[in-house]
MARMILO-443115 format. One line per field, with one value per residue (C-alpha): x, y negated, z negated; residue in three letters. Coordinates in Angstrom, 2 decimals, padded with zeros to 5 digits, m for minus. Layout:
# MARMILO-443115
X c(X; ...)
Y c(Y; ...)
Z c(Z; ...)
rest c(Ala; ...)
END
This chain:
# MARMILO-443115
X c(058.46; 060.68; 062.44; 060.49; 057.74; 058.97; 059.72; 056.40; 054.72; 057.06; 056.20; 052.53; 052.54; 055.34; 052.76; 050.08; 052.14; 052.54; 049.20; 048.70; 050.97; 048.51; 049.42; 051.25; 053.04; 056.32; 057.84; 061.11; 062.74; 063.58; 059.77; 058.95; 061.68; 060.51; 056.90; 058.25; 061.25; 064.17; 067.15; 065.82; 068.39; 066.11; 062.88; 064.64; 064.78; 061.48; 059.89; 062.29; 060.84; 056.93; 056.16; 053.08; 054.73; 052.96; 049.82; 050.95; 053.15; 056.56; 057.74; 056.73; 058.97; 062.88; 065.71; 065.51; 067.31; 064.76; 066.54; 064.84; 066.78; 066.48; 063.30; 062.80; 060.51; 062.87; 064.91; 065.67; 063.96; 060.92; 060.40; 060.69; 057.96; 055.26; 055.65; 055.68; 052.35; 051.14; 052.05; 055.12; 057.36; 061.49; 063.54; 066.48; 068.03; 069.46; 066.00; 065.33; 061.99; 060.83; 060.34; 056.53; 055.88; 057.25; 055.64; 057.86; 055.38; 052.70; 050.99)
Y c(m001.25; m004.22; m006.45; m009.30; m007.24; m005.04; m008.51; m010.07; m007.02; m006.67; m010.40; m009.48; m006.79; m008.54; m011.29; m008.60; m007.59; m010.41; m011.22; m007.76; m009.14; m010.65; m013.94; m013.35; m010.25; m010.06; m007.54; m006.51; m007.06; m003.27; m002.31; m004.57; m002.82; 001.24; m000.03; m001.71; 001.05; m001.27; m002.63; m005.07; m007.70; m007.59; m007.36; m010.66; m012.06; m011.30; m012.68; m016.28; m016.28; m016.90; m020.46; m020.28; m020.32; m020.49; m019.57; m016.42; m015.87; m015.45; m016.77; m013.42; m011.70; m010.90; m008.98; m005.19; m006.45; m009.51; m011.88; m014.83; m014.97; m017.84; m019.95; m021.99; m024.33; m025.93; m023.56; m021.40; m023.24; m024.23; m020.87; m019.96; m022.80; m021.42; m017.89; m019.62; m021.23; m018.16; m016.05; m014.74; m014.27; m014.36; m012.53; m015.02; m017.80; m016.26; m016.69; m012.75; m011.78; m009.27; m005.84; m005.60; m008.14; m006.44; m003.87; m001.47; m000.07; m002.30; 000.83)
Z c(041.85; 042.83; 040.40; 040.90; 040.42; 037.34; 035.50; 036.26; 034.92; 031.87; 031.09; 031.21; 028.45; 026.65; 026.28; 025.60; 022.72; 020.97; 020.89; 019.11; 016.09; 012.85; 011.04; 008.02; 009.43; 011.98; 014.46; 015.69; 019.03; 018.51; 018.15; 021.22; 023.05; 022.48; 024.00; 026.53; 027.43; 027.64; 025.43; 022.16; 024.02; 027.19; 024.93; 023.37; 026.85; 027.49; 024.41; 024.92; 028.41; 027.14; 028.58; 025.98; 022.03; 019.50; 021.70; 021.99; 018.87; 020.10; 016.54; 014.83; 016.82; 014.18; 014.42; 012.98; 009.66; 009.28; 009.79; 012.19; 015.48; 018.33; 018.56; 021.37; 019.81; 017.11; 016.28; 013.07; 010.91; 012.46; 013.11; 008.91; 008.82; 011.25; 009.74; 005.92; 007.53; 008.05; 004.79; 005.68; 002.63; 002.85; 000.41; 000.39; 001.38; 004.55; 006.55; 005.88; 005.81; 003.42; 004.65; 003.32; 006.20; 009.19; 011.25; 012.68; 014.58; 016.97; 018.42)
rest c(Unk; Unk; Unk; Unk; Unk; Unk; Unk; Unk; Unk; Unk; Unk; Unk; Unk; Unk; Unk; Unk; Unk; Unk; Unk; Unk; Unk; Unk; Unk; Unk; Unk; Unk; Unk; Unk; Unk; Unk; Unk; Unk; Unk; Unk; Unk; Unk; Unk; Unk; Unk; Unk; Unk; Unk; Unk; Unk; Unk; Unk; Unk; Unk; Unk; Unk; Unk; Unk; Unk; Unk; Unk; Unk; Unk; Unk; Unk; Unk; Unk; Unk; Unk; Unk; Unk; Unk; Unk; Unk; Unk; Unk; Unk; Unk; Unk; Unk; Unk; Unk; Unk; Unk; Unk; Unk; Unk; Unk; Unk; Unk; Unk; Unk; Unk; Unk; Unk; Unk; Unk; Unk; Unk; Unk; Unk; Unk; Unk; Unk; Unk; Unk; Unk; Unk; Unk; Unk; Unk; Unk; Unk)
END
């Protein structure tokens, strides 16, 4: 498969994904990235490149230690409000969230 072609298709089920991901729960670039067989920095790439946020929930998407990560849509801390919105709880004041509310697993 070419490149264009690869990316297109990893785009697809990236999207796919993330629509797999309940309110009120979060996963991890690093659980994206086993599914989708590349690096968590190119599942990160993937997930910033969705030209639908919020639609498909590109927010519930955090680092493996919980902590929030980019948002394209506002930032940091617009992202802590959509997933607050949605029941997501945070353990500090360092915009972690708490482990009971990521899935490590999607599939």
């Amino acid at each position: 498969m070419d490149t264009p072609k690869k990316l297109h298709y990893l785009l697809k089920l990236t999207k796919q994904l993330l629509l797999l991901i309940p309110p009120g729960k979060v996963t991890t670039y690093k659980a994206l990235a086993e599914i989708l067989g590349v690096h968590p920095r190119v599942a990160g790439m993937l997930v910033k490149m969705n030209d639908e946020p919020i639609v498909v929930p590109c927010h519930r998407v955090v680092r493996s230690n919980g902590e929030l990560g980019g948002y394209s849509l506002g930032g940091a801390y617009f992202k802590r409000r959509l997933l607050e919105l949605e029941g997501v709880k945070f353990c500090d004041t360092t915009n972690r969230v708490c482990e009971e509310f990521i899935l490590k697993r999607l599939l």
